[in-house]
C-alpha positions in Angstrom: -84.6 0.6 -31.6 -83.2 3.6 -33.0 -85.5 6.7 -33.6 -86.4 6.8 -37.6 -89.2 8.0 -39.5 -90.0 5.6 -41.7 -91.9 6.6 -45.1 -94.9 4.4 -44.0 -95.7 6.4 -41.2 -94.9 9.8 -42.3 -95.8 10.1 -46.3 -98.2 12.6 -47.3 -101.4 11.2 -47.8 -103.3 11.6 -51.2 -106.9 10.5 -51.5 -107.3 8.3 -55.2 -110.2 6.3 -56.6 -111.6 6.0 -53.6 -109.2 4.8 -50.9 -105.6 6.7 -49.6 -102.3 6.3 -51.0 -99.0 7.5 -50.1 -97.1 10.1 -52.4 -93.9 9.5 -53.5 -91.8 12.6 -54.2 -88.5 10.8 -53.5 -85.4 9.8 -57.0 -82.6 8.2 -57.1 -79.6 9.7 -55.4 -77.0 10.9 -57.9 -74.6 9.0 -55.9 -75.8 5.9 -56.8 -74.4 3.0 -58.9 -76.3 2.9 -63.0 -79.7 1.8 -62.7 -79.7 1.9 -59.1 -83.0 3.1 -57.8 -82.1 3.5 -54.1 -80.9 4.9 -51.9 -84.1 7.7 -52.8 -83.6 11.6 -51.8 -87.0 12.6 -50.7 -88.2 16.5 -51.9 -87.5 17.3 -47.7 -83.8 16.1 -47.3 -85.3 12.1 -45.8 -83.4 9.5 -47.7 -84.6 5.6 -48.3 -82.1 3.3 -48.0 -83.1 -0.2 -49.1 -80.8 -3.5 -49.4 -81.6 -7.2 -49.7 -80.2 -9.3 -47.2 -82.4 -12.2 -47.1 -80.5 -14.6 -44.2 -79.5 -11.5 -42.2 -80.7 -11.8 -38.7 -79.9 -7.5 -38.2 -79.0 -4.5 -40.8 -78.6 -1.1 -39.5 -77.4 2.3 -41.3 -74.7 3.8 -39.6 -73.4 7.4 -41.0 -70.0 7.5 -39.0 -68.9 11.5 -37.3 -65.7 13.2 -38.7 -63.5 15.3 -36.1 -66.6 15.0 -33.6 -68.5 16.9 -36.0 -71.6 15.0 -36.2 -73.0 13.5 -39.9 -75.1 15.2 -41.7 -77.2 12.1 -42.1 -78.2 12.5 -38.4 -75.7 9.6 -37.1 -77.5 6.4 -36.6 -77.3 3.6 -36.4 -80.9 3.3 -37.6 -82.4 0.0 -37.7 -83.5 -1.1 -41.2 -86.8 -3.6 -41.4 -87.0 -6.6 -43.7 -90.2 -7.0 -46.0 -91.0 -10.5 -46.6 -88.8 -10.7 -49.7 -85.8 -10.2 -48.1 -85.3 -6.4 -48.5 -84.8 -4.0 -45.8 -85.5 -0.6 -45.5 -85.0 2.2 -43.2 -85.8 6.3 -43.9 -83.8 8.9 -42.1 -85.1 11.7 -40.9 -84.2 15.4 -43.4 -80.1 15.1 -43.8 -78.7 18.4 -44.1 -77.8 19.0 -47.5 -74.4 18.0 -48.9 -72.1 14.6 -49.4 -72.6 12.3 -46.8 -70.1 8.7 -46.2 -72.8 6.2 -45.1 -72.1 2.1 -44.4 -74.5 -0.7 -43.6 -73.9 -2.9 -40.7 -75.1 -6.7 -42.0 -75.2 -8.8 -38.7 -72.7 -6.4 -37.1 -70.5 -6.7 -39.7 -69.5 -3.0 -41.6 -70.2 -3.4 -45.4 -70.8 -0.5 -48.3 -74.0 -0.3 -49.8 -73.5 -2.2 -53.2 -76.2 0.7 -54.2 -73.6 3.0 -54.3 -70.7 4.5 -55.7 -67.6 4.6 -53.6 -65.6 7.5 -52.4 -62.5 7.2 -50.1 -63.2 8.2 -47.0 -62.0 6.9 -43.6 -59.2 5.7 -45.2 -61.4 3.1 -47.0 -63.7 3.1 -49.7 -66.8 3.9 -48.1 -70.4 4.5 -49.4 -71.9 8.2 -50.0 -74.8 9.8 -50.8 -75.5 13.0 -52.0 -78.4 15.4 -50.9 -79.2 18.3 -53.1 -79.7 21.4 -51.1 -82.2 23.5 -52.4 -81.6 26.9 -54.6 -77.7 26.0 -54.6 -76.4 24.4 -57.7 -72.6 25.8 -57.8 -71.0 22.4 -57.7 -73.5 20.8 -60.2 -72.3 20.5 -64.4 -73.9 23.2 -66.4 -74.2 24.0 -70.1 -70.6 26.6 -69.8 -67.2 25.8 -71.0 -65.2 22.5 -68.9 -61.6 22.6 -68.5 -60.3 18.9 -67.6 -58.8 16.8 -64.9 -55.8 15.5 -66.1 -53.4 12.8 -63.7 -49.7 12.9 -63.9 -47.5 10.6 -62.0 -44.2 11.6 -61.3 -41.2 9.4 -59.3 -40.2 10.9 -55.7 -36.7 10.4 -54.6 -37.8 11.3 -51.5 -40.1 8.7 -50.5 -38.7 6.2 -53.5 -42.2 5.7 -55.1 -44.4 7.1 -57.7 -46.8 9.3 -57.0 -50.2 10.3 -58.7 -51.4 14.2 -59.3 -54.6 15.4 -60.5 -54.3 19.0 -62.1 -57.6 20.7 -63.5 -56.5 23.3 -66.4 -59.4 25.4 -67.5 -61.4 25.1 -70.7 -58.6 27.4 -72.6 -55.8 25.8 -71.6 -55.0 24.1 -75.1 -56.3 27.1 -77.3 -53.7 29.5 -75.9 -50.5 27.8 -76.0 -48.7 31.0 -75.2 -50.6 31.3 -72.1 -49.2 30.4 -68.8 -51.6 30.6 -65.6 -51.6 30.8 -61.7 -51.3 28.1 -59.8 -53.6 26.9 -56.4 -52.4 23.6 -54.7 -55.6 22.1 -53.3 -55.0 20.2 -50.3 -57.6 16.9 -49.1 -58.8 16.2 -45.5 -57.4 13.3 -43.4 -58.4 10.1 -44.4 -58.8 10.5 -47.9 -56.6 11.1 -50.7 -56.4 13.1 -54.0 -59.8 11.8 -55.6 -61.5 13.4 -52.9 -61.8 17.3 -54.2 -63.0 15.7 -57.9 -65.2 13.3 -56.7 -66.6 14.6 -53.7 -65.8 17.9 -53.6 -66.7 18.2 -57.4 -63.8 21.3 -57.5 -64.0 21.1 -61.4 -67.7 22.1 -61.8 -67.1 24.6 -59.3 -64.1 25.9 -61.3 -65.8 25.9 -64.0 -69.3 27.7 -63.4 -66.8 30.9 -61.4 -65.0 30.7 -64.8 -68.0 31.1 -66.9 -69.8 33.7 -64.5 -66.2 35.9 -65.4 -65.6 35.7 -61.1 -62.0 33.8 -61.0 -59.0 34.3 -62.9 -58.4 31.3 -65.3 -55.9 29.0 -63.1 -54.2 25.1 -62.7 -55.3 23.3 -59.8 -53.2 20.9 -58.2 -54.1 18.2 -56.2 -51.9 15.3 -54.8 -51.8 12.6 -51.9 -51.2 14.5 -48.6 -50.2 11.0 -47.1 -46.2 11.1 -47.8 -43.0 8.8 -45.6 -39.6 7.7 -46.9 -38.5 4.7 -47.2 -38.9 3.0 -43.0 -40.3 6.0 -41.9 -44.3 5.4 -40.3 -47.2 7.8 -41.3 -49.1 9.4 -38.9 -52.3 8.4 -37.9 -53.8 10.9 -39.8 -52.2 9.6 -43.0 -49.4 12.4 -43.1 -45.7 12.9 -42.1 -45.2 16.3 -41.7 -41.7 17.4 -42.5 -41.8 14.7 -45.7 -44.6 15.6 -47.3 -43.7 19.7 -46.9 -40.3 18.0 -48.8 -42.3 16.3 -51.6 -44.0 19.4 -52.0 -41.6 21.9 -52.3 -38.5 19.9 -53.6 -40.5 17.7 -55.7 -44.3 18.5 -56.4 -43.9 22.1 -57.9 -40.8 21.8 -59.3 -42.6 18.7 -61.5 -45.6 20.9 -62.2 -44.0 23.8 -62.6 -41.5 21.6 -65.7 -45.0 20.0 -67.0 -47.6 23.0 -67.4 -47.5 26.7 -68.2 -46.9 28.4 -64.8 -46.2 31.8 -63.8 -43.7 29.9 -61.9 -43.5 33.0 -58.7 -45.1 33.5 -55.1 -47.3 35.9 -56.8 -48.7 33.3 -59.0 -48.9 30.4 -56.8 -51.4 29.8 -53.8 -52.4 26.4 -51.6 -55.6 25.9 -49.8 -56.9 22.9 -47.7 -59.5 21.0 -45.8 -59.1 20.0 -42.2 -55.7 17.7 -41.9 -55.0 19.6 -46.1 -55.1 23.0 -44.3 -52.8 22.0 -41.8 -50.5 21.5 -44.4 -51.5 24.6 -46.3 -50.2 26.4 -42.7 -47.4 24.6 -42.5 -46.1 24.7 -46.2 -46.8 28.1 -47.0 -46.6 29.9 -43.8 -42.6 28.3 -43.8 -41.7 28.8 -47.6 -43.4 32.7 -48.2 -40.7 33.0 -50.8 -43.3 30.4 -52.9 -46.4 31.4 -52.1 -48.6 34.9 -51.2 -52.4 33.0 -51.2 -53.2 30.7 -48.5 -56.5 29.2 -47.7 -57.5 27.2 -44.2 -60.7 25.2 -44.5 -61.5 23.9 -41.1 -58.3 24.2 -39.7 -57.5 22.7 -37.1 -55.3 24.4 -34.7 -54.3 21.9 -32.1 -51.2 23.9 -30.2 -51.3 26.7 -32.1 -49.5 29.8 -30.3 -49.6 33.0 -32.1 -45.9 34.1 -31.2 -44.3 30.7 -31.9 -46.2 28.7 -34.6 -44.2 28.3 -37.7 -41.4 29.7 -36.9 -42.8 32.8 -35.3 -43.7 34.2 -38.9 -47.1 36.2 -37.3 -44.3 38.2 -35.4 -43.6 40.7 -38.0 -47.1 42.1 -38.5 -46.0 44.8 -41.3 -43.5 42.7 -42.9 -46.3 40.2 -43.4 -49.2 41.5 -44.5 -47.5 43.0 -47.4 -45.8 39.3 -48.6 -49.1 37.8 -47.9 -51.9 38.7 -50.3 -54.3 36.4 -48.2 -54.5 34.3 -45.1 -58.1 33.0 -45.4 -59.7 31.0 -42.6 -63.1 29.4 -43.0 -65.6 26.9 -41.3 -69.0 25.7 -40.6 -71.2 26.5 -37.3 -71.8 22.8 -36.6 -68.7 21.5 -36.5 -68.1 23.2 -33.3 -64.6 22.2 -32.1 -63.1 22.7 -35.2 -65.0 25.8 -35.8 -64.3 27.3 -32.3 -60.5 26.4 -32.7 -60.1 27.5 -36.2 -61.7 31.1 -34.8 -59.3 31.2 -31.9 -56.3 30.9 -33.8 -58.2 33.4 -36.4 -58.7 36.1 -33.7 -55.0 35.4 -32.0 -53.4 36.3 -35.6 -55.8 39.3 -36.0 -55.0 41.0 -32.8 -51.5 40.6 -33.4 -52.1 42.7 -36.5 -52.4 40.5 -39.7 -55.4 41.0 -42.1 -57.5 38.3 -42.4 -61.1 36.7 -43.2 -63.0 34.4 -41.0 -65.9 33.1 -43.2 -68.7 31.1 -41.3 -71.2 28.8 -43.3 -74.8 28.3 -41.2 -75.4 24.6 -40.0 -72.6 22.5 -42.2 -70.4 20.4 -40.1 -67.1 18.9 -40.9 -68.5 17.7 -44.4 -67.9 18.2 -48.1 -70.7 21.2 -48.0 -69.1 23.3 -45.9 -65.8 22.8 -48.0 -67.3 23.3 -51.4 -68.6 26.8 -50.0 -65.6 27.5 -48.9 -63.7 27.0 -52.1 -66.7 28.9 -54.3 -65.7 31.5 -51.4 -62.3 31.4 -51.6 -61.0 31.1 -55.3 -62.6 34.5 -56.1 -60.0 36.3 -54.1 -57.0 35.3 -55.1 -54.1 36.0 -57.9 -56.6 39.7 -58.4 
């Protein structure tokens, strides 16, 4: 059996009336479904799962790894226990704070937590659950000005389909009509898709509160599928074609946004960050196409064969010429994800001892998780189109 604490054995104890009883600190994850009372966040990080499976013979929790990176639910699988109405239950031991994908394993078989909300994940809807981390509450809705997610679907030529966008405009987008505002491109991980950044990352909220604290410059954010093949042509087993979806991007995807919305339609006005697999698009889109773009954000990059002298097209090269087209080159990652973050700083500390200017920002203890790329886009939106 898998080590777990379960709450039985660990509680804290509370003497009442006479005899002990357990404390009960723990509320229902924001994650969860309406009127769903578990899976329960304890005050210390634990977390309750509880499902009924009356005829099941074995249920387990299983939190599946990303890029190696270990979940921050502390892996599993844990083996639930059945109560004598059928329920069963297991508690983890203190997640790390942050958006976790979780399933259940019913009789070996991989099911989501019906519990839950959904969130695509491992190219499937998968469950999640959310552990506040104490003291930070950057991503959470407060009482300041919203601007809106709005989706726009647009045909491609290119891959002979219609595609979705979402594109977050801030709160004064319709009271200035004359206005016309930067533009980031915001760039989802492998195995997920353009939902992810809303409903896991929540970017809005996060937009919002460094709007209302007076720390960004108002701006569209963009986010679309990275997953992009024409017509016969097979995606990648990370869900991306490289060459097509850089196509869809440039030849398609900005030119649509840039028709739709107020843009300052320039390089100086238009950035494109990513997570994992997203920022290996950033690299590849903007680091080829600097006449479109002078902001560039890596979030957990991974660098695979990356060489310093040849790596899109040899563009690190020319030192002076490009530190003055490039405003920012921006690498970040968390400590635990430790190949990612290891290979991210390598290819960081190849391109700053050939001579270009740019941040690598660490965040303590996250791992290859939604909390390491929220920080890094409250990090990273400060600094650019200033």
């Amino acid at each position: 059996m898998s080590l777990i604490y379960r709450t039985a054995w660990i509680a804290p104890l509370l003497f009442v009336a006479g005899c002990w009883a357990q404390t009960d600190d723990s509320k229902p994850a924001i994650t969860n479904v309406r009127g769903a009372e578990y899976p329960r966040v304890h005050s210390d990080g634990r977390v309750t799962f509880r499902v009924a499976a009356p005829t099941a013979q074995k249920v387990q929790l299983d939190a599946p790894p990303a890029a190696g990176s270990p979940s921050g639910l502390g892996g599993g699988p844990f083996d639930m226990v059945k109560d004598k109405d059928g329920f069963w239950t297991v508690t983890t031991p203190p997640a790390v704070p942050g958006f976790h994908y979780y399933n259940l394993l019913i009789d070996g078989v991989t099911v989501n937590d019906p519990s839950s909300e959904t969130f695509f994940g491992f190219n499937k809807e998968t469950s999640g659950v959310e552990v506040p981390e104490p003291g930070v509450d950057f991503y959470y809705p407060k009482n300041v000005p919203h601007g809106e997610v709005r989706m726009k679907w647009y045909y491609s030529k290119i891959t002979e389909s219609f595609r979705p966008a979402y594109i977050y405009t801030p709160p004064d987008y319709d009271k200035n009509a004359g206005k016309r505002y930067p533009v980031l491109y915001l760039r989802h991980g492998g195995g997920e898709n353009l939902y992810g950044w809303v409903k896991q990352g929540m970017m809005n909220f996060i937009m919002d509160n460094l709007l209302a604290e007076g720390k960004i410059v108002p701006m569209l954010v963009v986010m679309e599928n990275g997953a992009a093949s024409r017509p016969g042509e097979a995606l990648t087993n990370n869900g991306a074609t490289q060459g097509t979806i850089v196509d869809v991007t440039m030849k398609e995807l900005i030119p649509m946004i840039d028709a739709s919305f107020r843009t300052r339609a320039d390089r100086e006005h238009r950035a494109m960050a990513g997570l994992s697999m997203g920022s290996g698009q950033t690299m590849q889109i903007g680091l080829t196409n600097l006449d479109s773009f002078s902001w560039l954000g890596a979030f957990s990059f991974p660098s695979g064969n990356f060489d310093v002298r040849k790596s899109y097209g040899g563009v690190f090269n020319d030192a002076a010429g490009f530190n003055k087209k490039v405003h920012l080159l921006y690498f970040s990652a968390g400590t635990a994800e430790t190949r990612i973050h290891d290979g991210a700083k390598a290819a960081h500390d190849a391109i700053e001892k050939a001579g270009i200017k740019t941040p690598f920002i660490e965040f303590p203890k996250t791992a290859h998780e939604w909390q390491t790329w929220r920080k890094a886009l409250y990090d990273f939106a400060p600094r650019i189109f200033k």
